[in-house]
C-alpha positions in Angstrom: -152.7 -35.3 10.8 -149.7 -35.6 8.7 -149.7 -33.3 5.5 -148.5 -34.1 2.1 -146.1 -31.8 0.5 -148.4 -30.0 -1.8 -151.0 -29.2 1.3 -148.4 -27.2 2.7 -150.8 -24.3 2.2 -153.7 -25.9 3.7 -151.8 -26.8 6.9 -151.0 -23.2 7.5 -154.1 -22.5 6.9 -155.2 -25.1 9.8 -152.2 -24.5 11.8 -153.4 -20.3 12.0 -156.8 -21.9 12.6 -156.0 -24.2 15.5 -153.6 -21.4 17.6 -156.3 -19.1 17.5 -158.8 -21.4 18.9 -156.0 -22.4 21.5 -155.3 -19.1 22.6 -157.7 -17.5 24.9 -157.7 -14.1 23.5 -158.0 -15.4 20.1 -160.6 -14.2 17.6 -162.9 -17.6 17.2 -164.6 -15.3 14.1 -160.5 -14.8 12.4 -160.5 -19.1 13.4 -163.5 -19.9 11.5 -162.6 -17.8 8.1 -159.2 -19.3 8.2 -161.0 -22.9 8.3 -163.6 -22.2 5.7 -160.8 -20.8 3.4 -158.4 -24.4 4.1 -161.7 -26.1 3.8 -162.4 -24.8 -0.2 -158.8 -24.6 -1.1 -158.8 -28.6 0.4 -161.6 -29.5 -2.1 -160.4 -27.5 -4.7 -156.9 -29.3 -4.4 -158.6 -32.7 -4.2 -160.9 -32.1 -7.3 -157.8 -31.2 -9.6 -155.3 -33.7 -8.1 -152.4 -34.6 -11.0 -152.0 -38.3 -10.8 -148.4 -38.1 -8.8 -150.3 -36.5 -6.5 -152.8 -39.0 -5.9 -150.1 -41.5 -5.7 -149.3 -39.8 -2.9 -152.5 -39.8 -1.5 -152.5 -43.7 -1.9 -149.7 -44.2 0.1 -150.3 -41.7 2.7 -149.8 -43.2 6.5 -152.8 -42.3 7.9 -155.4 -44.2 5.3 -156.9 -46.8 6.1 -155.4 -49.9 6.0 -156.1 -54.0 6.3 -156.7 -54.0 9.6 -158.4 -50.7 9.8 -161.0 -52.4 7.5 -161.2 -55.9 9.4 -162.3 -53.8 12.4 -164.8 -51.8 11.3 -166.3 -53.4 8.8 -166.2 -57.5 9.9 -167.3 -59.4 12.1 -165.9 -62.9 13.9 -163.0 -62.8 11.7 -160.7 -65.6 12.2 -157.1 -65.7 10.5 -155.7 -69.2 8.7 -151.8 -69.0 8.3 -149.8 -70.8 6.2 -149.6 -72.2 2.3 -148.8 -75.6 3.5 -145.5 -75.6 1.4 -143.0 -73.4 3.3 -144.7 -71.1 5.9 -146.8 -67.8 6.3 -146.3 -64.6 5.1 -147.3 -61.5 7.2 -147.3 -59.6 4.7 -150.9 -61.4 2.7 -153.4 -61.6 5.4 -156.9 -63.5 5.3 -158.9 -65.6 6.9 -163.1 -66.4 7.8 -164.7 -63.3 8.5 -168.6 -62.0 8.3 -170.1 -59.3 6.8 -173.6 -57.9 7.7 -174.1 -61.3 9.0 -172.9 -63.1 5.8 -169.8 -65.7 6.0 -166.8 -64.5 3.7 -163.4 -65.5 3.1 -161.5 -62.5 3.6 -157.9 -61.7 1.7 -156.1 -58.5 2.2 -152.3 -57.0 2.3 -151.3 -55.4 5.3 -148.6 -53.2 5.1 -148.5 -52.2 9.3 -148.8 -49.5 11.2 -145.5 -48.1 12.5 -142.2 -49.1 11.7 -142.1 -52.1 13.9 -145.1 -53.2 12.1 -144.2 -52.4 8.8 -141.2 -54.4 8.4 -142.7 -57.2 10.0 -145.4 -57.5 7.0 -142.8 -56.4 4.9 -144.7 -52.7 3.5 -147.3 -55.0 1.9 -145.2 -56.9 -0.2 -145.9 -60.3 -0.3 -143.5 -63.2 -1.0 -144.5 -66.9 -3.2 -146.2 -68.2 0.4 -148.5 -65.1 0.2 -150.0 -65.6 -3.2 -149.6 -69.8 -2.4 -152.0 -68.9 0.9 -154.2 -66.7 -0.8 -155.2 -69.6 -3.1 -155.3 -71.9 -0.5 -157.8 -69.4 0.5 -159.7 -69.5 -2.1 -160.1 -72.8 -2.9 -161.3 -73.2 0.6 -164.2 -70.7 0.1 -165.1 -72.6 -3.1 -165.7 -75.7 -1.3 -167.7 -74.0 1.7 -169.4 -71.8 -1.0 -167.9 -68.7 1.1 -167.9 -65.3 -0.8 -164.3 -64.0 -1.5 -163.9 -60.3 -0.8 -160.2 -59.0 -1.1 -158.4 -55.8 0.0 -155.3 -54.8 -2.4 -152.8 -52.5 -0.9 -149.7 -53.4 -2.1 -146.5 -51.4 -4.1 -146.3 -54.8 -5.7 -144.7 -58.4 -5.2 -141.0 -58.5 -3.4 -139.0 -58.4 -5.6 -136.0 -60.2 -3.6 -133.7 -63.2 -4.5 -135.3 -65.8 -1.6 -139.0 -64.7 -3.0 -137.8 -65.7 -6.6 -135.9 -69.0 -5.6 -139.3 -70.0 -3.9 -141.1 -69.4 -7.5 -142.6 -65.6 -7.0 -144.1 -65.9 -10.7 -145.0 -69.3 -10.4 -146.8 -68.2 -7.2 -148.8 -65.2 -8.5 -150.2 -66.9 -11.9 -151.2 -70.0 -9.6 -153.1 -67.2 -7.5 -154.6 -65.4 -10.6 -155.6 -69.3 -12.2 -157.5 -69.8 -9.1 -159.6 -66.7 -8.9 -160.4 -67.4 -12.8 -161.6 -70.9 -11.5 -163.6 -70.0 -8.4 -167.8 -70.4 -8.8 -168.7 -68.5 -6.2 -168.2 -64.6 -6.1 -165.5 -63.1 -5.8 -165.1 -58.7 -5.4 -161.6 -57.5 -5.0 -161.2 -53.8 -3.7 -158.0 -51.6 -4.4 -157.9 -49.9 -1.3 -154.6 -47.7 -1.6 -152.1 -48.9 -4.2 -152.5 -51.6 -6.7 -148.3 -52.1 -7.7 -148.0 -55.0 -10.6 -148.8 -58.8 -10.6 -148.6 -58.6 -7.1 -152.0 -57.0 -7.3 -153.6 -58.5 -9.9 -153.3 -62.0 -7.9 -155.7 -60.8 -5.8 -157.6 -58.8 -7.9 -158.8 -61.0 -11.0 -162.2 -60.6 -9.5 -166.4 -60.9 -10.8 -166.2 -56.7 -9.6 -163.0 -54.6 -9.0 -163.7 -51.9 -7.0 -161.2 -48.4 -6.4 -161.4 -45.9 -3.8 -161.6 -42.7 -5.7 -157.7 -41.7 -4.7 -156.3 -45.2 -4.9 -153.6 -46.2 -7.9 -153.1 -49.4 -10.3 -150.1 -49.5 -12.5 -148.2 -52.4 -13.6 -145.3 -50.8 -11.8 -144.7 -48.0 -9.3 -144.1 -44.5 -11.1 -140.6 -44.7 -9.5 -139.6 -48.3 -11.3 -141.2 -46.9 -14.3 -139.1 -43.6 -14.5 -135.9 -45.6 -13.5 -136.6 -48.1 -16.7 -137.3 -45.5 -19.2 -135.1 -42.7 -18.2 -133.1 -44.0 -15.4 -134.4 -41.5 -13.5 -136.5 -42.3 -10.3 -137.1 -38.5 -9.7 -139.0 -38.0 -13.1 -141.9 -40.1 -11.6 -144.5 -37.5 -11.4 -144.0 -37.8 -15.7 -144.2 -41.9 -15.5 -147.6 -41.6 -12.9 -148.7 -39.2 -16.0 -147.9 -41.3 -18.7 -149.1 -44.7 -17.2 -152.6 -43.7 -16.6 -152.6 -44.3 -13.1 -155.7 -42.9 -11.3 -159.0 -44.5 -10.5 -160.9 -42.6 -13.2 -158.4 -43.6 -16.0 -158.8 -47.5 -14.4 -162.2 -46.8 -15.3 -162.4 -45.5 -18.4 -160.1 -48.6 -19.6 -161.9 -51.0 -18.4 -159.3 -52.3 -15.5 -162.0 -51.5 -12.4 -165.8 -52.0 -12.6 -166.9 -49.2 -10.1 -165.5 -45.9 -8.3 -166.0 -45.5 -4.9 -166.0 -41.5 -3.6 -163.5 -40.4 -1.0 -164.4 -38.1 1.7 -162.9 -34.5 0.9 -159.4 -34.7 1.4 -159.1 -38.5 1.0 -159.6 -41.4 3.3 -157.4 -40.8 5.6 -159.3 -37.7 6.8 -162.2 -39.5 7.9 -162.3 -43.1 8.2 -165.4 -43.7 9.1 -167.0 -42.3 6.0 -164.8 -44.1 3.6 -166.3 -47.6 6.2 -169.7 -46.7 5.4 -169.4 -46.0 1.4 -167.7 -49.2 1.4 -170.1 -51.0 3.1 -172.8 -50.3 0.6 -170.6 -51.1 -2.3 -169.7 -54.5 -1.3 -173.3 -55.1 -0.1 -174.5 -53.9 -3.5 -172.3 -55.9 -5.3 -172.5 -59.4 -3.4 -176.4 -59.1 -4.0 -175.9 -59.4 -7.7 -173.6 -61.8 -8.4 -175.4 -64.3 -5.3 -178.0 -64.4 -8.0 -176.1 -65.7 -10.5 -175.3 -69.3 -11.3 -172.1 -70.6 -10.4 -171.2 -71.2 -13.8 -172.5 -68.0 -15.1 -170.0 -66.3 -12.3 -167.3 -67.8 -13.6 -168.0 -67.6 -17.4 -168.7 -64.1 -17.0 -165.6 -63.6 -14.7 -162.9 -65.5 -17.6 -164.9 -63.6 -19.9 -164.4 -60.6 -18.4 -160.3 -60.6 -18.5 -159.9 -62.3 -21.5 -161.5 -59.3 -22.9 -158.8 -57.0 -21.5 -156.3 -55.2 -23.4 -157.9 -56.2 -27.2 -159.3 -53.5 -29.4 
């Protein structure tokens, strides 16, 4: 388990815990106060978390990520590469999947695993042939009526020269036209961060759902602080000021649905956060199959113009 910098109390706590259990003349009664007391000050911490903090949380190495989700919660699922214009981009995954026996078209960034892993998909951030794939994607559910389900875990688009000499803007509004197009359902899920446009091409969706702990900004809290005070190390003040937790997405409108963590976020017990998921996805693809196509994507257009007026 790898701790954050403000559980530093929490794993002494655990740390006091565990060598006491290890040693055979410990006192397992001494063990078990000294986890009950990590145990309430975890949940405490994690009811009152500021929303730097849960930034944090978001991008913590241990949560669950694309493939973490593809395993556990798919079945059969079979990636398509490529945007048929320049190449593929390991950093925007997706491909045919099934879910509780139902065909999807599954859409996700992967940021890796390890370091190895995490350059090769680039931390998640995906270049034009990403958003040009995802698209492709889509419009290839659409004609096999496939459900779309998408993962967003992304600090945002890259932001390098090649990405915009291959049209990166170009790229992510052709992505974001194409969800507002699709007639059959569509349920994006911000699983950890949701950084900018580069998020919002996959998640212009009939449902967004947010893990409890996950972020959406329209930039990371360290872009923001270096914009307005050209000061990266004041982004606990821009996370604050830019509303970015899953309760304020809520409130204002931006996600449709909360889905609850375990105690001490996702990354402390996978499995959980699988299951929870499970339901909401199943819960939500049951209501929008019973629409109409058109009234799917009426609603869905609808939906986003709506966004942002008073």
């Amino acid at each position: 388990m790898s701790y954050l910098p403000f559980e530093k109390s929490i794993e002494a706590l655990q740390l006091s815990a565990r060598k006491l259990r290890s040693d055979g003349r410990g006192d397992a009664g001494e063990a078990a106060l000294l986890e009950e007391r990590a145990a309430r000050q975890l949940a405490h911490l994690y009811g009152n978390l500021t929303p730097w903090q849960r930034t944090q949380v978001a991008r913590h190495p241990d949560r669950p990520h694309f493939t973490h989700f593809v395993q556990r919660l798919f079945t059969d699922f079979t990636p398509l590469a490529g945007d048929r214009t320049f190449g593929d981009d390991p950093a925007l995954l997706g491909g045919m999947a099934r879910f509780n026996g139902r065909a999807v078209m599954l859409i996700g960034n992967a940021k890796g695993e390890d370091t190895a892993s995490r350059l090769h998909h680039n931390f998640g951030m995906a270049r034009p042939e990403g958003y040009r794939k995802a698209a492709r994607l889509m419009t290839m559910a659409d004609r096999f009526g496939l459900p779309v389900i998408t993962l967003v875990d992304t600090p945002g688009a890259f932001p390098g020269v090649d990405a915009e000499a291959r049209g990166q803007a170009e790229a992510i509004a052709r992505s974001i036209e194409t969800s507002l197009m699709l007639t059959v359902p569509i349920v994006a899920v911000i699983v950890g961060e949701g950084g900018s446009g580069g998020a919002v091409a996959l998640a212009t969706a009939d449902r967004v759902l947010m893990l409890e702990h996950a972020v959406y900004s329209v930039i990371s809290p360290e872009g923001c602080a270096s914009i307005l005070w050209r000061d990266a190390a004041r982004a606990a003040d821009a996370a604050e000021a830019m509303k970015v937790a899953a309760a304020d997405a809520l409130q204002l409108g931006v996600v449709d649905r909360l889905i609850y963590e375990p105690v001490g976020g996702a990354h402390r017990d996978h499995a959980l956060t699988f299951r929870r998921l499970a339901i909401a996805l199943e819960e939500e693809l049951a209501v929008l199959t019973a629409l109409s196509r058109e009234e799917r994507r009426s609603a869905r257009r609808e939906k986003f113009v709506r966004m942002g007026t008073l």
